[in-house]
VEXLUMVO-127491 format. One record per residue (C-alpha): residue number from 1; y, z negated, x negated. Coordinates in steps of 0.25 Angstrom, whole numbers, plus 5000, padded with zeros to 4 digits. Example, Ala and Ser with C-alpha at 12.3 -4.5 7.8 and 13.67 -1.06 7.14 Angstrom:
BEGIN
+-----+-------+------+------+
:   i : north :   up : east :
+-----+-------+------+------+
:   1 :  4982 : 4969 : 4951 :
:   2 :  4996 : 4971 : 4945 :
+-----+-------+------+------+
END
This chain:
BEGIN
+-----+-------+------+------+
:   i : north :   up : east :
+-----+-------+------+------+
:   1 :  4922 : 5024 : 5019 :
:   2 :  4934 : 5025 : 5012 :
:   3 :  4947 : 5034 : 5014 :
:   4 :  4943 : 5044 : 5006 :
:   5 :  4931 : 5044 : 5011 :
:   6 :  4934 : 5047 : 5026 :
:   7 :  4945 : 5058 : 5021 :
:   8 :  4936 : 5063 : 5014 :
:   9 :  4925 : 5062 : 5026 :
:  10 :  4935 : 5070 : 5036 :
:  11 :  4937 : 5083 : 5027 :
:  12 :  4922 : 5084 : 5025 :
:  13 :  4924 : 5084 : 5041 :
:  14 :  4933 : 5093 : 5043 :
:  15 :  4928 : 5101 : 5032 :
:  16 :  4916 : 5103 : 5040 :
:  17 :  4921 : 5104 : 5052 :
:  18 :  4920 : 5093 : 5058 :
:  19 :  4933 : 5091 : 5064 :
:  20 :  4929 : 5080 : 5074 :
:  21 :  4924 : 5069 : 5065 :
:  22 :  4934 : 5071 : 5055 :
:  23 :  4945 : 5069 : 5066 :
:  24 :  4935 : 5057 : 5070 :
:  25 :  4936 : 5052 : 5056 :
:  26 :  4953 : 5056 : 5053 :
:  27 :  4954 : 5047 : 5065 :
:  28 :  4946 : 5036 : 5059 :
:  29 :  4954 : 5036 : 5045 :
:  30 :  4968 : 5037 : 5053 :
:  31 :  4965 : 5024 : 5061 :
:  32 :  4959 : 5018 : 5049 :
:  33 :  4972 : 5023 : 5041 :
:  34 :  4983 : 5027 : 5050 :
:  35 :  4993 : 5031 : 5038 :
:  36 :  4982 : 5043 : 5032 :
:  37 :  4991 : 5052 : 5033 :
:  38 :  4980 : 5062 : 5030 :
:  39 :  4972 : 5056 : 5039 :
:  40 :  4981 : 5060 : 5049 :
:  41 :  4984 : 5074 : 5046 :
:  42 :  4969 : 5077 : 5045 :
:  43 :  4967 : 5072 : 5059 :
:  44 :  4976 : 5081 : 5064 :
:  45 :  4972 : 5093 : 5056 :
:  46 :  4959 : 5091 : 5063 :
:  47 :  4962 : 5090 : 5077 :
:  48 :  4974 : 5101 : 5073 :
:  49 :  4960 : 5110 : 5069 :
:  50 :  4952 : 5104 : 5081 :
:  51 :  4962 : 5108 : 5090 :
:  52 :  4968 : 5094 : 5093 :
:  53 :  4983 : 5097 : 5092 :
:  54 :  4989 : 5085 : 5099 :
:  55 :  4979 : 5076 : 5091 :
:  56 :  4984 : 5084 : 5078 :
:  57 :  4997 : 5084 : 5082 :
:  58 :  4997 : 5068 : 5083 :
:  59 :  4989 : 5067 : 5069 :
:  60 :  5001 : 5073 : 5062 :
:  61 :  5010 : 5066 : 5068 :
:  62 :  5004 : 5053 : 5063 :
:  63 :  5005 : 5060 : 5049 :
:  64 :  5021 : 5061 : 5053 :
:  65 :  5021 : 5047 : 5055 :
:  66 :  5015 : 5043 : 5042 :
:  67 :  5021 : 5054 : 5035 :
:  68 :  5035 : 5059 : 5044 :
:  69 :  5038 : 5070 : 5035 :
:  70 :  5023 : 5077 : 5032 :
:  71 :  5027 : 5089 : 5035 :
:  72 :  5011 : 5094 : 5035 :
:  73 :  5011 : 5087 : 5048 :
:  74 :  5024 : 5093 : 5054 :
:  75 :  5018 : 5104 : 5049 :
:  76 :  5006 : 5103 : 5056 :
:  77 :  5011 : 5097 : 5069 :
:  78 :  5020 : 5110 : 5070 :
:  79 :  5009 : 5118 : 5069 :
:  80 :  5003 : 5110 : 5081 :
:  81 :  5014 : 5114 : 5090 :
:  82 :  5015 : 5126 : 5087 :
:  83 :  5000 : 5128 : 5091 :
:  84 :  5003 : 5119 : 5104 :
:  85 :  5014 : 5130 : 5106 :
:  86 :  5006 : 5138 : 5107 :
:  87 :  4993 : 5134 : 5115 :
:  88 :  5004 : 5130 : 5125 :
:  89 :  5010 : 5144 : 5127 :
+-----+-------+------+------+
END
């Protein structure tokens, strides 16, 4: 299966609501390709949807290592906080 392929495979997943095997599949294409950066931030807007903050949390912060100044991932990992913040009160 090539790249494109399983990309292609994980929005059909999620598409269908299938959050658990596309995370399974995200996780298989960022070990096989630790640089996707796309790989990356869809893993953590799965487990950002599934409830997973810290998980998401950690998968933008790989993003900010291969890309320090994605601002979608600040972005995103300000808005984790914010909900943290507020689970925490």
């Amino acid at each position: 299966m090539q790249m494109n392929d399983k990309q292609h495979l994980i929005q059909q997943l999620i598409q269908e609501n299938r959050l658990e095997e596309a995370n399974a599949q995200c996780l298989l294409l960022c070990q096989e390709q630790p640089g996707n950066v796309d790989a990356w931030f869809t893993m953590g807007f799965i487990n950002a949807q599934s409830g997973a903050l810290d998980a998401a949390a950690d998968n933008f912060q790989q993003v900010l290592t291969i890309l320090p100044h994605n601002a979608e991932a600040h972005f995103n990992l300000g808005k984790i906080a914010a909900l943290q913040n507020q689970t925490d009160m």
